[in-house]
C-alpha positions as CSV (number, residue, x, y, z in Angstrom):
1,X,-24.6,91.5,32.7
2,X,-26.5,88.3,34.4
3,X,-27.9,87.8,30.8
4,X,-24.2,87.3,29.1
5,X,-23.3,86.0,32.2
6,X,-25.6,83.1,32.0
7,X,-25.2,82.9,28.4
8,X,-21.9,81.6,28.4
9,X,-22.8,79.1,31.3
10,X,-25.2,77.6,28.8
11,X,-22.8,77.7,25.7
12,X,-19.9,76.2,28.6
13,X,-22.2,73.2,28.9
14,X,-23.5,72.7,26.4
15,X,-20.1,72.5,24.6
16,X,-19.1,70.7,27.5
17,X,-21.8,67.9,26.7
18,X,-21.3,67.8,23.3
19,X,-17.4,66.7,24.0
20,X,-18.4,64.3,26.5
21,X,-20.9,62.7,24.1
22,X,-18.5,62.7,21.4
23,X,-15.8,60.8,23.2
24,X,-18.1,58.3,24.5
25,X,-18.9,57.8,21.0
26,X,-15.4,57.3,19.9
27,X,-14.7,55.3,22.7
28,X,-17.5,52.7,21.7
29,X,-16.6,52.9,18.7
30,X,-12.7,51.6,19.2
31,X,-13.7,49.3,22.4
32,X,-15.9,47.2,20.6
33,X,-15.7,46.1,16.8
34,X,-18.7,44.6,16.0
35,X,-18.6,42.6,12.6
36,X,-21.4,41.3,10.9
37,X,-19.9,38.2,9.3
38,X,-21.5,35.6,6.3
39,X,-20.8,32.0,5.8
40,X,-18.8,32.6,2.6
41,X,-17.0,35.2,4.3
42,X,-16.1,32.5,7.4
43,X,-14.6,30.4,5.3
44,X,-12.5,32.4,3.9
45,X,-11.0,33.7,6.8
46,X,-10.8,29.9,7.9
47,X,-8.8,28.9,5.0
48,X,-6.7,32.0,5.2
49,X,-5.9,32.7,9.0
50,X,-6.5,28.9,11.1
51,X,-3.3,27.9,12.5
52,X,-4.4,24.3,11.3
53,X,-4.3,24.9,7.9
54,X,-1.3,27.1,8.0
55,X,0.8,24.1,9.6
56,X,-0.8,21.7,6.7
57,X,-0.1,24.6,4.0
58,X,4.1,24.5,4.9
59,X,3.6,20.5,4.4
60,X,2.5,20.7,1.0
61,X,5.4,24.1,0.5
62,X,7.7,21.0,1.9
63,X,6.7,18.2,-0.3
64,X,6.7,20.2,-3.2
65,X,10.1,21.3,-2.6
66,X,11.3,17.5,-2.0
67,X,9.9,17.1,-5.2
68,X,12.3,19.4,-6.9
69,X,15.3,18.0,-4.7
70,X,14.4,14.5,-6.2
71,X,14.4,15.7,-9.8
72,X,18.0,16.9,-9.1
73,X,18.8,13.2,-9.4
74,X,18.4,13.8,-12.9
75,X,21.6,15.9,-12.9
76,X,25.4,14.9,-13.4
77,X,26.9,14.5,-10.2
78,X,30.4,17.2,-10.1
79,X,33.2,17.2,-7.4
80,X,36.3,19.2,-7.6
81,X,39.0,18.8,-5.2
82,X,42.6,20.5,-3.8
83,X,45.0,19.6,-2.2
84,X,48.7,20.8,-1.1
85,X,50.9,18.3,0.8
86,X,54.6,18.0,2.5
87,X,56.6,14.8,0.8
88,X,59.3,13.6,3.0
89,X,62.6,12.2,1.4
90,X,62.2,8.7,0.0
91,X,64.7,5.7,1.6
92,X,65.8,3.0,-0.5
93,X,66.3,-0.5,2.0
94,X,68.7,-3.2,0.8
95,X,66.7,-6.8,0.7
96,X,67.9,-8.2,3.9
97,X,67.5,-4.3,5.3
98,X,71.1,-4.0,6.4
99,X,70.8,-0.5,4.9
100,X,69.5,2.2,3.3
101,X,70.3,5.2,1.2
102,X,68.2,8.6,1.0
103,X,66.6,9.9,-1.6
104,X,66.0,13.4,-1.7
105,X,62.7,14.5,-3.6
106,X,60.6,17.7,-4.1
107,X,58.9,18.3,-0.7
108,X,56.1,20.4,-1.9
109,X,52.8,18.6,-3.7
110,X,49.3,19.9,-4.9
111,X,46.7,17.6,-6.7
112,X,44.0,19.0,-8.0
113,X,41.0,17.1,-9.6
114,X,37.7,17.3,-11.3
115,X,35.3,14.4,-11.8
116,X,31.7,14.1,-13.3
117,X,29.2,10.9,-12.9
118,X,25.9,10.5,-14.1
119,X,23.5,7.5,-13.6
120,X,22.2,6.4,-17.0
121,X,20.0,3.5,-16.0
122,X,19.4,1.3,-13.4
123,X,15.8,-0.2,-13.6
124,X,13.8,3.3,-14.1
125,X,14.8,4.2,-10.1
126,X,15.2,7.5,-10.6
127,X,12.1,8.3,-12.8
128,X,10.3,6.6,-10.1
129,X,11.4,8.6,-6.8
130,X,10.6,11.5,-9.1
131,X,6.9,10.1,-9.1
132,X,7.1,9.2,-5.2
133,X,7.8,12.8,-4.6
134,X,4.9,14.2,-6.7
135,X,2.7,11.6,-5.3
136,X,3.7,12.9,-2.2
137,X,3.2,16.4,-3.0
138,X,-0.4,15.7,-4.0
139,X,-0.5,13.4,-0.3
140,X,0.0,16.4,1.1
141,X,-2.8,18.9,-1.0
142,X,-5.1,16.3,-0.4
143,X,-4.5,16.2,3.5
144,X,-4.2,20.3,3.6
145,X,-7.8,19.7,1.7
146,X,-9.3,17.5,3.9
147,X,-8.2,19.6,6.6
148,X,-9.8,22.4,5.0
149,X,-13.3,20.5,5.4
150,X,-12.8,19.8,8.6
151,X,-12.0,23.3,9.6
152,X,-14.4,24.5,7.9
153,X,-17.7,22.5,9.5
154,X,-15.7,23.3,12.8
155,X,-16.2,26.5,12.4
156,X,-19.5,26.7,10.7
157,X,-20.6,24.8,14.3
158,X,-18.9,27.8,16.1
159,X,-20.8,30.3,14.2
160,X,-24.4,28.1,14.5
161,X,-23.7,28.0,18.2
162,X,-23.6,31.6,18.5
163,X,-26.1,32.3,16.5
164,X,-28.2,30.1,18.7
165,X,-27.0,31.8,21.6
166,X,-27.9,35.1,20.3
167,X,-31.6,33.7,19.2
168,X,-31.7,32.6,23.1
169,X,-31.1,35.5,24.7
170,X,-33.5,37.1,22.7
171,X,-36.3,34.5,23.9
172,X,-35.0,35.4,27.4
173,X,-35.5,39.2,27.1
174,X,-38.9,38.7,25.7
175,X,-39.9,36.3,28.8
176,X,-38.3,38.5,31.0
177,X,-40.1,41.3,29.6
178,X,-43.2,39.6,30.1
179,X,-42.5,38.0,33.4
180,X,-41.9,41.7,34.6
181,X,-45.2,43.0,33.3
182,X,-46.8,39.6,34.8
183,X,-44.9,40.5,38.3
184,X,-46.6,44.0,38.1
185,X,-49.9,42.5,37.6
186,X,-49.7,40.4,40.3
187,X,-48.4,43.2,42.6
188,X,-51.5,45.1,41.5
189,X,-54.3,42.3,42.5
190,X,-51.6,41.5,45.5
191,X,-52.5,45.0,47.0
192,X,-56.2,44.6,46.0
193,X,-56.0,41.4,48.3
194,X,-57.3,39.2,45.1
195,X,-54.0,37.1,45.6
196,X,-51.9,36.0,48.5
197,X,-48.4,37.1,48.6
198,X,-46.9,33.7,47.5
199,X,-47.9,34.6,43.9
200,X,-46.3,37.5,44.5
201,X,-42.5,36.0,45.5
202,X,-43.5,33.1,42.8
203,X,-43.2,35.5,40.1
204,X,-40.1,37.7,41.4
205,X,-38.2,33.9,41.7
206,X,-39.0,33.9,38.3
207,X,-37.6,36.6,36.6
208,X,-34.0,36.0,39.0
209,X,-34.0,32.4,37.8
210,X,-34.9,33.6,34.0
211,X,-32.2,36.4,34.3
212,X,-29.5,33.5,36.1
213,X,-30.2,31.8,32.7
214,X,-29.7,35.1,30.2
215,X,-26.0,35.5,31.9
216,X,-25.0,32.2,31.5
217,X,-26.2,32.8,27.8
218,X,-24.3,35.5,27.7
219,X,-20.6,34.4,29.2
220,X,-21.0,31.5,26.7
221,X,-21.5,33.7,23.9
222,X,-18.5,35.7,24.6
223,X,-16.8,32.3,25.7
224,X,-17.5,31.4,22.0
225,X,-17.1,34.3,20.3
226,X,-13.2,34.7,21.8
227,X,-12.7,31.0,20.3
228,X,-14.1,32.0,16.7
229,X,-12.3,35.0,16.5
230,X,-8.9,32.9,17.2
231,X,-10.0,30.6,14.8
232,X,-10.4,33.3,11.8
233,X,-7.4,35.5,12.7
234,X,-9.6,38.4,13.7
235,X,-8.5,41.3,15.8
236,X,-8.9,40.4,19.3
237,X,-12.1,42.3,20.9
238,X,-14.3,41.7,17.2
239,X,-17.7,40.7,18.3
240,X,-18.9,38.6,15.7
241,X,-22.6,39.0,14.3
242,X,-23.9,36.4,12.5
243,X,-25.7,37.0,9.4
244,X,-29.5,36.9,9.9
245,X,-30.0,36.6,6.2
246,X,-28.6,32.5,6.4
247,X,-32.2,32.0,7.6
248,X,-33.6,33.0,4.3
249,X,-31.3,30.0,2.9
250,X,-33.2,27.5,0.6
251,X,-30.8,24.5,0.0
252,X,-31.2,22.2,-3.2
253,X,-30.4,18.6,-2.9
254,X,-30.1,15.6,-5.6
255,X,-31.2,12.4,-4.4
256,X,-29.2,10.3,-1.8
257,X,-28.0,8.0,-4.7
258,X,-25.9,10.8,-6.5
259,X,-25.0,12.4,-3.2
260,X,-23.5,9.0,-2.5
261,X,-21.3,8.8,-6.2
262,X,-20.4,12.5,-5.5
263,X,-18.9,11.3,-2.3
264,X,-17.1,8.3,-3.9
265,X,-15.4,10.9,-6.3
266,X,-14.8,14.4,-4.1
267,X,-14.1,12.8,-0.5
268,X,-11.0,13.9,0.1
269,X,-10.8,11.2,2.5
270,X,-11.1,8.4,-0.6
271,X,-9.3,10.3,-2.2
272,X,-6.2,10.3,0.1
273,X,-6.4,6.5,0.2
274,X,-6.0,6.1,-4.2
275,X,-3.8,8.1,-3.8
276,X,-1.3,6.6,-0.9
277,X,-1.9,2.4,-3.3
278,X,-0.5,4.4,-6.3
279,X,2.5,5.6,-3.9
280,X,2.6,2.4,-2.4
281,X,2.7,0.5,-6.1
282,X,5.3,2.9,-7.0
283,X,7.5,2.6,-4.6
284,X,7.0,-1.1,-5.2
285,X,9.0,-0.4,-8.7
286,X,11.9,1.4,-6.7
287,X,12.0,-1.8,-5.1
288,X,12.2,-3.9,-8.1
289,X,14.9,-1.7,-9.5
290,X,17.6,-3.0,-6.1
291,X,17.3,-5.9,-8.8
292,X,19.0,-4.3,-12.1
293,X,22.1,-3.1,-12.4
294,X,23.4,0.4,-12.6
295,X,24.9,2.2,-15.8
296,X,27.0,5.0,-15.4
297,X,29.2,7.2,-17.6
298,X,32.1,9.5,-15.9
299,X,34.7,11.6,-16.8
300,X,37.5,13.6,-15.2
301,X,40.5,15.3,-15.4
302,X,43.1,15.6,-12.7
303,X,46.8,18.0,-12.1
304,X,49.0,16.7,-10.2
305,X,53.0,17.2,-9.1
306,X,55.3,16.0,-8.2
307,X,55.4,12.8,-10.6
308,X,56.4,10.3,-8.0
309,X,55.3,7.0,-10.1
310,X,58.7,7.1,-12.4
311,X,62.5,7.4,-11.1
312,X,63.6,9.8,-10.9
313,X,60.8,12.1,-9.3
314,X,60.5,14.8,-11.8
315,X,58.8,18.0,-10.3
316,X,56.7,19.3,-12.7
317,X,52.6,19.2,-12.7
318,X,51.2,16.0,-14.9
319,X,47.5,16.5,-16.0
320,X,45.7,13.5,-16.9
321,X,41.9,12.9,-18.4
322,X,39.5,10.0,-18.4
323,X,36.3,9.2,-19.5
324,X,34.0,5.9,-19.4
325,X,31.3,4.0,-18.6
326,X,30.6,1.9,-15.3
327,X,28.6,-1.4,-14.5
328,X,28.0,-2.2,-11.6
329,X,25.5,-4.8,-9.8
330,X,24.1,-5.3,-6.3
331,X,24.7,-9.1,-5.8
332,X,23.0,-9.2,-2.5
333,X,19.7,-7.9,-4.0
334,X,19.3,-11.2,-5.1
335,X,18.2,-12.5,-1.8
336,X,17.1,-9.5,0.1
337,X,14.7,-8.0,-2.3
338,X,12.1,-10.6,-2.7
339,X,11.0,-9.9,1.2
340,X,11.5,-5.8,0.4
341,X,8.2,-6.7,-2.4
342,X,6.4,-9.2,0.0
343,X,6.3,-5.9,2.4
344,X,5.6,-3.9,-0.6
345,X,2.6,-6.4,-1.5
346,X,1.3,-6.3,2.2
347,X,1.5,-3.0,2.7
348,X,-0.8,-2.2,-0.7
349,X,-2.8,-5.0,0.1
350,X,-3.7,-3.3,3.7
351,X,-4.3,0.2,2.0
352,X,-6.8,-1.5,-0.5
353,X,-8.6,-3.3,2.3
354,X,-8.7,0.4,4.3
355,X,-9.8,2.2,0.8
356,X,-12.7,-0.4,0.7
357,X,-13.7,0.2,4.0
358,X,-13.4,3.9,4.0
359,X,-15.8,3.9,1.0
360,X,-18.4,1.8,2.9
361,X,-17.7,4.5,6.0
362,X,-18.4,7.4,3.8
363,X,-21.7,5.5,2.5
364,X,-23.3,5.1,6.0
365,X,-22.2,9.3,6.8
366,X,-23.6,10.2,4.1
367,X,-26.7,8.2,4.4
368,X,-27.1,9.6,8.2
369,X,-26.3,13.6,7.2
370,X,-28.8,12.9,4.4
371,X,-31.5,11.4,7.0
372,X,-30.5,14.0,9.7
373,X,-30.9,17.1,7.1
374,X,-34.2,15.8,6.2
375,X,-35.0,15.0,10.3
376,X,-34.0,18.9,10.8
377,X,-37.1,19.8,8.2
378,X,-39.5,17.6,9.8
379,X,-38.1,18.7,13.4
380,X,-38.7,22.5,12.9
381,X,-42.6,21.7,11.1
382,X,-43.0,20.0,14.8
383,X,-41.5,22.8,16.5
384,X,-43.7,25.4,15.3
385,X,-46.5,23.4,15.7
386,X,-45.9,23.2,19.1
387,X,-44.6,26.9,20.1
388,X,-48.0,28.1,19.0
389,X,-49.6,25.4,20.8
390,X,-47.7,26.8,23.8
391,X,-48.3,30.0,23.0
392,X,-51.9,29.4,23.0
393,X,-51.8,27.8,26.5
394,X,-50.0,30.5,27.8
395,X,-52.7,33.3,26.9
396,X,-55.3,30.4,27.9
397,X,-54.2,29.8,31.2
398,X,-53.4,33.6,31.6
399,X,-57.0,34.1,31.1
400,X,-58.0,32.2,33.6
401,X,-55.7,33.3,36.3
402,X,-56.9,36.8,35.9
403,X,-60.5,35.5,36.5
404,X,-59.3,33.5,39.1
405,X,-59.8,30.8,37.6
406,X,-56.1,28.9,37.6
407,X,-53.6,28.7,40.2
408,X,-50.3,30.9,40.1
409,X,-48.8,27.6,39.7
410,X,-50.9,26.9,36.7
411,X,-49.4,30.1,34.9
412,X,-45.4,29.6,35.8
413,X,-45.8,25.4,34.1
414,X,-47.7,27.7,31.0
415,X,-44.9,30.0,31.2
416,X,-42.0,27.4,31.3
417,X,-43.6,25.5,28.8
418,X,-43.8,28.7,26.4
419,X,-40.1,29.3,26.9
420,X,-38.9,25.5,26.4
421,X,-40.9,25.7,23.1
422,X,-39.6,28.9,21.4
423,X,-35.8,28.2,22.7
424,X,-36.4,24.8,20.6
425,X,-38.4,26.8,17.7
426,X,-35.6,29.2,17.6
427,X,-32.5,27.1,17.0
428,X,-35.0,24.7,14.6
429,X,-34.0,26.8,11.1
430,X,-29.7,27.1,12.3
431,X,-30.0,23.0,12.8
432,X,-31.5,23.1,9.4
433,X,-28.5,25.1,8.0
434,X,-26.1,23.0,9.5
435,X,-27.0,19.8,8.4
436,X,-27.2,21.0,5.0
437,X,-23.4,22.1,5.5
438,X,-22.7,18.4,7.5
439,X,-24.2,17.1,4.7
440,X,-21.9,18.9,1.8
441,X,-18.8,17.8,4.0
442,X,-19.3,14.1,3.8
443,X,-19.8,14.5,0.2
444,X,-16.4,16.4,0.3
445,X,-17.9,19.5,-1.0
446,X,-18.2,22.2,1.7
């Protein structure tokens, strides 16, 4: 009886454990989703989800549809009208209106009327607002692109920065690892009375100073992660991993003089500006066009009753048609449209000066990404010289402290030194990656 009895006790708990260990799992599981995320796959949620880009995609939704509302100019203008009235009784007045006599007339009226215009010529004005519009319409792709870029490296330096923060904190566990293992060392000799108990506290300062550091490391990350993850659209609580793989990344470059020509033609920046003289030159025609006058063909047809224009009022409907043409002429344009083009003329003239000015802007960024990417090479070849020089110190002056040989002080400045030199080595290859990507968006290719 003890036997079954005890037994079930074990097959109780050990069911009991099972469920406890499941739900924890579960639990972790929903709590925290932790994504592994690529470049490719950052900007795509970029371009898809930033609240940026999805203001600056309904401005080019808006200017293509003013483009459609300006081809409707195209298009006949059609009214029709009705209306139903109340005519009083009509009074005839002698000439030195002594009297009058009443005329009685129908009291009840309708008129009812349909009329079509259409605007046949008047200096190519509408053929050019249909062209302002479209010009607009591509204003406002090439602004929702060069938004993209700049999204895009914005995020791409969110995502570095937490890469580097995750590459930190794993330099801080590894020195806090091996201040602990330092800390029992000196607690050993400490007891052996081969040390005084200063080297003792030295070390235990130490590791509280080097584990100060990992949590600020750590509330930044999650600082940073929370502002990525609004910037892609991600569920609130992802904990974004960077992809360790971008390391691996070898980058090809052509030669600063074609990097230079590639940014003439792609920068969406340049771009923007050809594009905003071509409006500004068009819209310099709709000007000139105030200047020629306007050809017109209408038509309508009209009901109306009573007939009140013969004697005596007869009250029946009349229906009458017309159709024709129509000149007419703005005579004022004559004085008021030369200073409308001088504008015109200053205003392109300004945008040319700006285009040539943005192009000599976009030659020096380019130059300096191009001299920073290949600074980021030569900066992480210096880096790694000088980790394993530290590196080498450290186990040097180690050495010597164990034989008594160096001061505890001797050992924390090795120490310090070691740590300064892999935090640098470790964020050497993501400033590599990023300057390659700085690099692509001057050129207007990221």
């Amino acid at each position: 009886m003890n036997t079954k009895s005890r037994a079930r006790k074990i097959g109780f708990y050990l069911t009991l454990c099972f469920f406890t260990f499941f739900c924890n799992q579960t639990y972790g599981q929903d709590s925290i989703n932790s994504r592994k995320i690529t470049i490719e796959k950052l900007f795509e949620f970029a371009i898809h989800n930033h609240p940026n880009l999805i203001v600056s995609a309904s401005a080019v939704s808006i200017a293509q549809q003013k483009t459609e509302v300006a081809k409707l100019r195209r298009l006949p203008e059609i009214s029709a009208s009705a209306s139903a009235f109340y005519l009083g009784n009509a009074a005839l007045i002698d000439k030195d209106l002594s009297g009058s006599e009443k005329i009685p007339l129908p009291h009840f009226g309708n008129n009812y009327a349909l009329e079509a215009k259409e605007l046949i010529w008047k200096g190519g004005v509408v053929k050019n607002s249909i062209k302002a519009s479209s010009l607009g319409e591509e204003l406002a792709e090439l602004d929702h692109k060069n938004e993209e870029q700049n999204i895009k490296i914005l995020v791409l330096g969110y995502y570095l920065d937490l890469f580097k923060l995750k590459n930190q904190e794993a330099v801080y566990n590894q020195n806090i690892e091996l201040a602990h293992k330092r800390l029992d060392l000196t607690e050993k000799l400490y007891k052996q009375g081969m040390i005084t108990k200063n080297d003792v506290i030295r070390n235990q300062l130490q590791i509280s100073e080097l584990e100060l550091a990992k949590e600020v490391i750590q509330n930044n990350r999650k600082i940073l992660n929370d502002e990525l993850i609004v910037a892609l659209g991600l569920q609130e609580g992802t904990v974004i991993e960077p992809d360790d793989k971008l390391l691996d990344s070898r980058f090809q470059l052509a030669d600063l003089a074609s990097l230079k020509q590639d940014a003439y033609v792609s920068s969406p920046g340049l771009q923007l500006a050809a594009k905003e003289t071509e409006l500004l030159l068009t819209e310099k025609a709709i000007t000139k066009s105030e200047r020629s006058p306007a050809l017109s063909v209408f038509a309508g047809n009209s009901l109306v009753k009573p007939i009140t224009n013969v004697m005596p009022v007869i009250d029946k409907y009349m229906n009458t048609w017309n159709t024709g043409i129509s000149l007419s002429y703005t005579i004022s344009s004559v004085y008021t449209t030369g200073k409308k083009l001088k504008l015109n003329d200053l205003q392109i003239e300004k945008n040319e000066k700006y285009a040539s000015a943005l192009k000599q802007k976009t030659s020096v960024a380019v130059n300096t990404a191009y001299i920073k990417y290949n600074e980021a090479y030569s900066q992480r070849k210096t880096l790694e010289y000088n980790k394993a020089l530290a590196d080498e110190n450290y186990r040097i002056i180690e050495k010597k402290y164990l034989n008594q040989l160096a001061l505890i002080v001797d050992i924390m400045d090795a120490s310090n030194s070691k740590l300064e030199a892999e935090l640098k080595y470790t964020n050497a290859e993501i400033n590599i990656v990023y300057a390659y990507y700085k690099l692509l968006k001057e050129t207007g290719k990221i």
